[in-house]
C-alpha positions as CSV (number, residue, x, y, z in Angstrom):
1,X,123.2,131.8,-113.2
2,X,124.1,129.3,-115.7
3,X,124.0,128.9,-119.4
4,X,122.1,126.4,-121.6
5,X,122.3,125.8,-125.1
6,X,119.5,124.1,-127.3
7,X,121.6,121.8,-129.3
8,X,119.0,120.8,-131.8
9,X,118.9,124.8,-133.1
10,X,122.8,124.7,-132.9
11,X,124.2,125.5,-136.3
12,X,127.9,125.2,-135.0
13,X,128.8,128.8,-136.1
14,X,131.2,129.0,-132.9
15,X,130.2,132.7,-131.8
16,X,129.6,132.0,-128.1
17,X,132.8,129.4,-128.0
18,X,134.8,132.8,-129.3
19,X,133.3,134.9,-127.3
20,X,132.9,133.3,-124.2
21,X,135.3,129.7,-124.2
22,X,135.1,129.9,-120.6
23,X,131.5,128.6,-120.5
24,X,130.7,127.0,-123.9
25,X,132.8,124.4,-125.9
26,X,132.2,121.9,-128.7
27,X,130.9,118.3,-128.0
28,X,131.3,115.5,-129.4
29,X,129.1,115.7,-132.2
30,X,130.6,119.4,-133.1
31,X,127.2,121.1,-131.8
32,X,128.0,124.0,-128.9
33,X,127.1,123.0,-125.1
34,X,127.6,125.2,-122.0
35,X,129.8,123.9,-118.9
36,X,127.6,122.6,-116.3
37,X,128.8,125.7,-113.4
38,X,127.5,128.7,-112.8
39,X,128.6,132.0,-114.3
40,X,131.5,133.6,-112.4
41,X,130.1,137.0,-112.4
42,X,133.6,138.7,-113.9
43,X,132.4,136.8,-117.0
44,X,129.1,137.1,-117.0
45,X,129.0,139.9,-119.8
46,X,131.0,137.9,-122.3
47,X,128.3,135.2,-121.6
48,X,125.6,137.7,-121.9
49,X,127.4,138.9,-125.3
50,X,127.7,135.2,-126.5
51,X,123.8,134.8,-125.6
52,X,122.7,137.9,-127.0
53,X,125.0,137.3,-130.4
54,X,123.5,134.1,-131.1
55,X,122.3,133.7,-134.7
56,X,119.8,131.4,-134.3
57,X,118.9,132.4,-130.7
58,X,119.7,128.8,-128.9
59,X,121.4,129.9,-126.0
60,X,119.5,130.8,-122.1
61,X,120.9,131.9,-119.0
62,X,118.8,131.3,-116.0
């Protein structure tokens, strides 16, 4: 599975980089993105937890 994050919702409030820095990071333009690899399962609940503790509800895993 891999996470995506819909950049033009992003309000930069850096939840899911804290919670989960292994799959999402800052870009360039300060808005959060997810690493193009899946999931390693061991982290999968921290992504699932970033996801899930989204304020505005931007990030997908698929």
């Amino acid at each position: 599975m891999k996470a995506y994050v819909d950049q033009s919702g992003c309000i930069s409030c850096a939840l899911c980089v804290d919670t989960c820095p292994a799959i999402f990071h800052f870009n360039s333009e300060a808005k959060a993105e997810a690493v193009d690899e899946k999931i390693p399962s061991s982290i999968m609940d921290l992504a699932e937890r970033a996801r899930d503790g989204c304020p505005v509800q931007v990030i997908s895993i698929h």
